[in-house]
C-alpha positions as CSV (number, residue, x, y, z in Angstrom):
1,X,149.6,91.3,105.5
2,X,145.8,91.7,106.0
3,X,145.0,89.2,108.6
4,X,141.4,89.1,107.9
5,X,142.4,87.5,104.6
6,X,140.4,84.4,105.1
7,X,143.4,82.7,102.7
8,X,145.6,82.5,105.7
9,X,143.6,80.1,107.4
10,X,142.1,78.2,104.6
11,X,143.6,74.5,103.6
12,X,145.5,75.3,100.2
13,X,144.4,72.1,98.8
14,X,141.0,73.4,98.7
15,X,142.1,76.5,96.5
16,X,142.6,77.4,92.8
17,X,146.2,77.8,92.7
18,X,147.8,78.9,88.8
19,X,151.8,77.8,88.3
20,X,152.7,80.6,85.9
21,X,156.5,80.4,84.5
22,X,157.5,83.6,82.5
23,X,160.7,81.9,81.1
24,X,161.4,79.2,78.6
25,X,161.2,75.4,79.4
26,X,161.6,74.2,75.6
27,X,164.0,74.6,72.6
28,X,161.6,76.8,70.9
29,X,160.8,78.9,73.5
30,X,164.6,79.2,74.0
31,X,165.4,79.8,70.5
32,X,162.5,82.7,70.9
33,X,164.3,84.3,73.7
34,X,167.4,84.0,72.1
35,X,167.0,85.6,69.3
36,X,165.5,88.7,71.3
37,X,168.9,88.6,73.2
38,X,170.4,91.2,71.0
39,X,167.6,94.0,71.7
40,X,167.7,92.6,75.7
41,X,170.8,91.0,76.6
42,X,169.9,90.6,80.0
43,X,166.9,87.7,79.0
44,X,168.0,84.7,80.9
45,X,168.7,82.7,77.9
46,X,171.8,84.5,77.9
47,X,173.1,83.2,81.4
48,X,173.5,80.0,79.6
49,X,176.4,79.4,77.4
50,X,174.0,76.9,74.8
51,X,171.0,75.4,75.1
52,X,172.5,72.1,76.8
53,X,173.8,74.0,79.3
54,X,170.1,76.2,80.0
55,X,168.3,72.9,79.5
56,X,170.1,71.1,82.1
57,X,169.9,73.9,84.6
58,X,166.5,75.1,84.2
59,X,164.6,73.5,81.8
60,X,165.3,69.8,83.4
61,X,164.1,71.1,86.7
62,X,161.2,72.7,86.0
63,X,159.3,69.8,84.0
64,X,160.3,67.3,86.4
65,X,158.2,69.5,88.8
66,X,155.6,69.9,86.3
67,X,155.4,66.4,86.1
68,X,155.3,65.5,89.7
69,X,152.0,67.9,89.6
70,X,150.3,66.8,86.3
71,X,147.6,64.3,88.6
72,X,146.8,67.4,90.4
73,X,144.2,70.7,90.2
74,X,147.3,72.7,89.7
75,X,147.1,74.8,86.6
76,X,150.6,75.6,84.9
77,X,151.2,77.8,82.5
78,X,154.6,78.9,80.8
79,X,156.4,81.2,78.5
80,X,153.6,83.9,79.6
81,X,153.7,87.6,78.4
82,X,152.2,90.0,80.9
83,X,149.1,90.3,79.4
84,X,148.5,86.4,80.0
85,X,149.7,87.2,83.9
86,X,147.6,89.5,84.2
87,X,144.2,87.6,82.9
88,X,144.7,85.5,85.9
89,X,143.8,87.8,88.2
90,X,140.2,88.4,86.9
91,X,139.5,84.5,86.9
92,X,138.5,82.2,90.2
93,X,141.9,81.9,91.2
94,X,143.2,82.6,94.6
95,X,147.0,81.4,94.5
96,X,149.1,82.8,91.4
97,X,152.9,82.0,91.7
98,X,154.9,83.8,89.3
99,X,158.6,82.3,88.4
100,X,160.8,84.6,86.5
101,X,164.0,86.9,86.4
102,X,164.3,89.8,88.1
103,X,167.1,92.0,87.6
104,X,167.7,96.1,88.9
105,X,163.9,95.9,89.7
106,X,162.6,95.0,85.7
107,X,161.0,91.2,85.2
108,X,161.0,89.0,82.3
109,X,158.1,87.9,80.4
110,X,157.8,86.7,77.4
111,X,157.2,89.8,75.7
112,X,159.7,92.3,77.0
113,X,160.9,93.4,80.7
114,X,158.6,95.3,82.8
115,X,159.1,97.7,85.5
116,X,158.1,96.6,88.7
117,X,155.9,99.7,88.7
118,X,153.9,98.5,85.6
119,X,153.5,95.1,87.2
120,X,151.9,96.1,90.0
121,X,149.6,98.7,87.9
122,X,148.3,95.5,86.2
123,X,147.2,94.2,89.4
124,X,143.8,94.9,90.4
125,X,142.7,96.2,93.8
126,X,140.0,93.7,93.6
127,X,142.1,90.7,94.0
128,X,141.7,89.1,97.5
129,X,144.2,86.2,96.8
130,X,147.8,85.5,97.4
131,X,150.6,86.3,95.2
132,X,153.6,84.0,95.6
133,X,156.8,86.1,93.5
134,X,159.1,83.3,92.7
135,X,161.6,85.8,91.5
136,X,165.0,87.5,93.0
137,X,164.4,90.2,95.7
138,X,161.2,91.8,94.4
139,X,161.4,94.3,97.2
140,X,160.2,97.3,95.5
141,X,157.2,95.2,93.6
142,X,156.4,93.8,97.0
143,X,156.4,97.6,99.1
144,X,154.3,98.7,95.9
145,X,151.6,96.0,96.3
146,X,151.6,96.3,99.9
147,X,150.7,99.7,99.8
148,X,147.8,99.7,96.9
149,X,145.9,96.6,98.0
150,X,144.6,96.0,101.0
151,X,143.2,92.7,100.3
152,X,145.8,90.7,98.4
153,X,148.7,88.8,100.4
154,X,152.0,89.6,98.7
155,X,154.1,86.4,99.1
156,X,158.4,87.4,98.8
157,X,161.7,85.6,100.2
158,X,163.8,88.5,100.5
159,X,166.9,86.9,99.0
160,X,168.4,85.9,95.9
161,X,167.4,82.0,95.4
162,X,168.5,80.2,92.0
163,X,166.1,77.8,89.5
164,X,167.1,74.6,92.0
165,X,166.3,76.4,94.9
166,X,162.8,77.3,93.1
167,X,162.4,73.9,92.5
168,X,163.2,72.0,95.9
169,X,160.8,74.8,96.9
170,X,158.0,73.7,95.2
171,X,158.2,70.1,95.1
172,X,158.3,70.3,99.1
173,X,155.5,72.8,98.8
174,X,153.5,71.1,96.3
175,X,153.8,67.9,98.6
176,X,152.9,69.7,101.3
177,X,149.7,70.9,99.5
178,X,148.4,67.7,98.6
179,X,149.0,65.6,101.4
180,X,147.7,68.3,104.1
181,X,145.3,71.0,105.6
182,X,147.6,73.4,105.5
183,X,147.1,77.0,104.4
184,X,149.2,78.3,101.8
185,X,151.8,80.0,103.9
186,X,151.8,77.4,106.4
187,X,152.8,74.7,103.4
188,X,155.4,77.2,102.6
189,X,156.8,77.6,105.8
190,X,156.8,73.9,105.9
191,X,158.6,73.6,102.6
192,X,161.5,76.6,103.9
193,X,162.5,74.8,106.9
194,X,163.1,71.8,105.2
195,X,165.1,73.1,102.4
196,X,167.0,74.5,105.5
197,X,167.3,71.1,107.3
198,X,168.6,69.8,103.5
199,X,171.4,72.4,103.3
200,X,172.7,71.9,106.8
């Protein structure tokens, strides 16, 4: 982690921060995905028996969150191919937090699954921000980005984490965000040791 990166130290409430989810949080998005399912069975549509099932596990979640942020500076985005992902990082923004799948090091978008190696080849050098990967065990994305880019702060938890973990995440984060000075990875560290405190 570059400690220079003025981002360490800087309130995140004060920051541009972009929400971007890669997966479906609607029936048409789902439907979309589902019908790609044949061609790439492992899609995360396809964890889900129906769309009840998907909607009540993920879908529910995620817009409650998204409305618990709406009042806020917060930008959300969802359903995003790569190429949207990757016009975040030549805008004005200095958080991006990606939410997706992640399976045998390849992650969904909505376009198609990527290798961690093309991911990271998207990301330019130039970005001195912080990337938050909301996905499970992105260790080799993670190593990668360390090693070409000096600047950025590569955010990971090195463990596999499901959609309600995600979200208790972020509503603690968000919170945490809002109602404080704290830097972005203080906020987060906040928001891990009380998910910890709610599981004990």
């Amino acid at each position: 982690m570059p400690q220079n990166n003025p981002l360490i130290r800087t309130p995140a409430r004060k920051l541009k921060i972009a929400l971007l989810i890669a997966l479906p949080i609607n029936r048409e998005e789902y439907q979309s995905d589902r019908d790609n399912c044949q061609t790439e069975p492992r899609r995360y549509v396809n964890s889900s028996a129906c769309f009840d099932h998907y909607a009540e596990k993920f879908i529910q979640p995620v817009t409650d969150l998204i409305g618990s942020i709406n009042d806020t500076s917060i930008e959300v985005n969802h359903h995003v191919s790569l190429s949207d992902f990757s016009q975040y990082f030549s805008g004005n923004h200095n958080i991006i937090i990606l939410v997706t799948h992640c399976e045998d090091g390849w992650m969904e978008f909505r376009d198609r699954f990527y290798r961690e190696e093309e991911i990271a080849e998207i990301i330019p050098d130039t970005f001195t921000g912080i990337l938050d990967l909301s996905v499970c065990q992105p260790i080799k994305l993670a190593k990668l980005l360390d090693a070409t880019n000096d600047n950025m702060i590569a955010h990971v938890i090195f463990s596999r984490a499901t959609p309600a973990f995600w979200m208790q995440y972020f509503r603690i984060l968000f919170w945490r965000i809002i109602n404080s000075d704290d830097s972005y990875l203080e906020a987060s560290i906040f928001s891990h040791q009380n998910l910890d405190k709610l599981s004990q």
